[in-house]
N, C-alpha and C positions, 0 to 999 in steps of 0.2 A: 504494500500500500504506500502509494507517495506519501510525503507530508502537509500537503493540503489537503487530501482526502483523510488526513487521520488529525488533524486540526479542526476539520469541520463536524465530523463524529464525534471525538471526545469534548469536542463545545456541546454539540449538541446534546450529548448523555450530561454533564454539568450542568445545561442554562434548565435543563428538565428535571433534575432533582434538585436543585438549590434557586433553581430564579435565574435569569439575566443579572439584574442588577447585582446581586450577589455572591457573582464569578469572577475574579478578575483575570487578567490576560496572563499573569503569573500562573495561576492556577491552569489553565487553560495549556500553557506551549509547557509546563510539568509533565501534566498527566498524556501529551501527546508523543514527547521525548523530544521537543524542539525546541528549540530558542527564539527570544521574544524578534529577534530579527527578521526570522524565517515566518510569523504570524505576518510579521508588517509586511513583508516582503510580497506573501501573496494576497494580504486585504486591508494595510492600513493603517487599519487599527481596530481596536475588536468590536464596534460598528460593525464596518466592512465585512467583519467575520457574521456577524450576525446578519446581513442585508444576503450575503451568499447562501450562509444556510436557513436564510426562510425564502430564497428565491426557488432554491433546490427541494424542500420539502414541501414548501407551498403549491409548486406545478404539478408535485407528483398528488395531492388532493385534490384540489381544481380540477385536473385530467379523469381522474376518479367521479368523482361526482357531476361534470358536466355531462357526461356520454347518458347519466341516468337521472338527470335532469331536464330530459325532454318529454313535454305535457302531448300525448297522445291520446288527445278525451278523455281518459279515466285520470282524477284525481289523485285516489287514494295509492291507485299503483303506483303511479310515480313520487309521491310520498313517499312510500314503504320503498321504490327501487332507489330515492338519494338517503334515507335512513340505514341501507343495506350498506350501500357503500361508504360513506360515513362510518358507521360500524366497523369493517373489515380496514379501512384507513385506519381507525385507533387499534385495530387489535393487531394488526402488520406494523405499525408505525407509532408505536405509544408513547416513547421521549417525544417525539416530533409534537403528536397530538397534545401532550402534558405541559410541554412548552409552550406552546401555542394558545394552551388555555391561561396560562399563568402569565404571558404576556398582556393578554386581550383582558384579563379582568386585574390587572395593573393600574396604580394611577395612570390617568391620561398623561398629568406630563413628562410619564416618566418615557426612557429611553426606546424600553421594550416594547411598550404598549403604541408607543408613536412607528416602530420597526414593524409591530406588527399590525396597526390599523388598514392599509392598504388590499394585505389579504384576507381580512375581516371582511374589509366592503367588499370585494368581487364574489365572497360565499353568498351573501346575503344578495349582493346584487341578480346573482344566478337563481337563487332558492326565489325572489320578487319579482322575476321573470316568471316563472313557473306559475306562479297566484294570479298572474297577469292575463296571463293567457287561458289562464283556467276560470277565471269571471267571465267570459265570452260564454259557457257553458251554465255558469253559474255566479249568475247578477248578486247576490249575495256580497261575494269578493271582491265587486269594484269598489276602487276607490281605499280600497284597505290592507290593500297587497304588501307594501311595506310593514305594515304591523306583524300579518299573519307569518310574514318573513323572519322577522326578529321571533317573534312568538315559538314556530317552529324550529331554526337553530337553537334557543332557547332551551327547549325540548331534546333536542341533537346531544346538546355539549350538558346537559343534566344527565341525561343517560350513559353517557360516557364519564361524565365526573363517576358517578355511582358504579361503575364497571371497576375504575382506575381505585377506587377503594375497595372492590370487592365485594360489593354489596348485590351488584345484578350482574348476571351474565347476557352478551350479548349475540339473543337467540333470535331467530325467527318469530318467535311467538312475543318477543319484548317489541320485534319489528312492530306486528300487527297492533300488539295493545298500546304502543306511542302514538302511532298514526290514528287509529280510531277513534282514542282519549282525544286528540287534536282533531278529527274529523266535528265530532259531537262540539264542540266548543263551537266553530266555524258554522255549522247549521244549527243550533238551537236558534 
């Protein structure tokens, strides 16, 4: 493994059990076997390092849940197919996800939480899409799609907090009773 590939993993298992803020680039080119030269050298500074590994983890979720993110008339399926994938992204990619939640429910002005707002907004942008197009079916939705978007990631990254403790496992049948608890909220 090069040393930017093993920069960017041992960041990554670090900023996901202790924080971002919490890491610093000491810590960081230790646990990689490199020196603080060789971090700057291929990102800067540990910004950089962080903009790289949430460029890189980020695409591979995106990619993931766009393909199962497209509204086919049915609602609830495509509910339950970006739940699915969502799901299998935390359970293939749990530092990444861990991270990721720890950044995004961060102070805003902190470092992390500004690194990571950008791919916050494309999830939600995509998930607000889907509610968009699914009010054309069902007038209900118009005009609330943003909500029902936050509401549902919401839902997304609860289920997964509860996984990443141990609490639920993430089954098919967790699919169906997220979606549905969220279906009934949306039509009552």
């Amino acid at each position: 493994m090069d040393n930017r590939q093993r920069l960017l993993d041992c960041a990554l298992e670090l900023f996901s059990l202790r924080g971002y803020d919490a890491v610093g680039v000491r810590e960081v080119v230790e646990s990689a076997g490199v020196t603080k030269p060789t971090l700057y050298y291929y990102f800067d500074s540990k910004r950089g390092l962080l903009e790289s590994l949430l460029q890189r983890e980020s695409q591979r979720l995106l990619s993931g849940i766009t393909s199962s993110a497209v509204y086919r008339g049915d609602l609830i399926l495509t509910l339950e197919s970006i739940l699915r994938a969502y799901f299998s992204f935390a359970q293939n990619h749990t530092s990444c996800y861990r991270m990721q939640l720890g950044m995004y429910f961060s102070a805003p002005e902190s470092e992390g939480n500004q690194a990571i707002r950008p791919y916050a907004t494309a999830q939600h942008q995509l998930l607000e899409e889907v509610f968009v197009q699914a009010a054309e079916d069902h007038g209900n939705l118009r005009g609330r799609h943003a909500r029902y978007a936050a509401i549902f990631l919401g839902a997304i990254n609860a289920m997964i907090g509860l996984y990443f403790n141990e609490e639920v496992s993430l089954t098919d049948e967790l699919v169906y009773q997220t979606v549905h608890q969220f279906m009934h909220g949306i039509f009552s």
